[in-house]
Residue, then its C-alpha position, 0 to 999 in steps of 0.5 A: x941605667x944598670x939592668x938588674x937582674x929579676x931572678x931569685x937567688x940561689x935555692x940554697x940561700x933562700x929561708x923558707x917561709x916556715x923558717x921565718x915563721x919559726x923565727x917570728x914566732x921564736x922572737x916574739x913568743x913571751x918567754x914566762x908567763x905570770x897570773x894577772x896582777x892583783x889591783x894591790x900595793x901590797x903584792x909585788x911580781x915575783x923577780x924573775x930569777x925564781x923558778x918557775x915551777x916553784x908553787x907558780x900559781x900561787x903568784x895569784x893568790x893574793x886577788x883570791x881574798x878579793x871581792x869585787x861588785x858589780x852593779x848592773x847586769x846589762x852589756x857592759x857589767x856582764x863583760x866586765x864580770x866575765x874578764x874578771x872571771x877569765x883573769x882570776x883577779x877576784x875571789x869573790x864576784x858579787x852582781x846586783x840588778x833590779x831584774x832578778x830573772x835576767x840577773x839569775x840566769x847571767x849568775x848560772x852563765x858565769x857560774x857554768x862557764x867558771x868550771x874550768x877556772x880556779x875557785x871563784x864565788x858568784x853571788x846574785x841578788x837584787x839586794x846590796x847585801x850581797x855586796x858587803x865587804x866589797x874591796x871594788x864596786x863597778x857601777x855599770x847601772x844606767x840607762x843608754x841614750x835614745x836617738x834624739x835624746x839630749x845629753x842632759x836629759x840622760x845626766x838627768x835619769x843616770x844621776x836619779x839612778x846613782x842617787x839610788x845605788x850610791x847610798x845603798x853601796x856605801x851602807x854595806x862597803x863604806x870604804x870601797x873604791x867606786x868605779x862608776x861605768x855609766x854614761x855620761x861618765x864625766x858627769x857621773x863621776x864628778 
C-alpha cells in the first residue's frame, strides 16, 4: 500500500469556509421573486424577460378580488386563514364558527397582524351570510376524534355537522368550489 499523506493542502489552495458559503448561497438564492400564484385559469405569470421593477407588485392583483371562506375556526381553519393571509392570495377572508367569542377574538388576531400586509378584508360572523359571493369555501368544521372512538362513530357526528353547513353554504355561494378539511376526509368528500 502507498502511504498517503494526511496534511492539508497548501494555504494557498484552500476556500475558505465563508468562500463556500458564499458560493452556496450564490447558487442556490432564486434570482426573482414572483407574488403567489392566484388559483385562477385566467392569470398567467409574467415572462420573465419583463422588468422587474415595472409595476411588480401588480402581478398579484388579480387574487385581490378574491373571497375565500373558511368555515370552522379551530387549529386547522385558523392556520389556513393565517397562509392565506401571509401569501396575500385573497382579498377578502370570510370566517364562520358557532363560537362567537373565540371566533371574534381570532378575527382581531388576524386583523392585527395583517397590518404589515396589503389590503385584506377579515370578516367574522356566526352566520353564513358573511360568506356570499365566495370564490372558495374550506370547511375545516368537525369534531376530532377521542381516544377509543371508532372511526365510524366520527363519520357519524362529522356527516351531521356537514349536513348543517353544507345547505347553508350553497344557499349564499351556489357556485363556489367546496374544499372539505375535516375528518375523516375520504368519507366526507365523497
Amino acid at each position: 500500500m502507498e502511504d498517503q499523506d494526511p496534511s492539508p493542502p497548501p494555504i494557498e489552495n484552500r476556500v475558505s469556509t465563508e468562500d463556500m458559503m458564499k458560493d452556496h448561497f450564490n447558487k442556490t438564492t432564486i434570482k426573482k421573486s414572483r407574488q403567489p400564484i392566484p388559483y385562477s385559469a385566467e392569470y398567467s405569470n409574467p415572462s420573465d424577460d419583463e422588468d422587474e421593477d415595472d409595476n411588480f407588485y401588480n402581478t398579484a392583483e388579480p387574487s385581490r378580488a378574491k373571497k375565500v371562506s373558511i368555515i370552522g375556526c379551530g387549529q386547522v381553519g385558523m392556520a389556513i386563514a393565517y397562509a392565506i393571509l401571509n401569501q396575500e392570495i385573497a382579498g377578502d377572508i370570510s370566517l364562520v364558527d358557532m363560537d362567537g367569542e373565540k371566533l371574534e377574538g381570532e378575527a382581531r388576531d388576524l386583523r392585527q397582524g395583517s397590518a404589515f400586509h396589503r389590503r385584506t378584508t377579515i370578516e367574522a360572523s356566526t352566520h353564513y351570510k358573511v360568506t356570499e359571493n365566495s370564490h372558495l369555501v374550506i370547511v375545516t368544521a368537525g369534531l376530532g376524534r377521542k381516544p377509543g372512538e371508532s372511526r365510524l362513530r366520527l363519520v357519524e357526528k362529522n356527516a351531521n355537522i356537514m349536513k348543517s353547513i353544507i345547505p347553508k353554504v350553497l344557499e349564499y355561494s351556489p357556485d363556489t368550489p367546496i374544499c372539505i378539511v375535516s375528518n375523516p376526509c375520504d368519507i366526507m368528500t365523497a
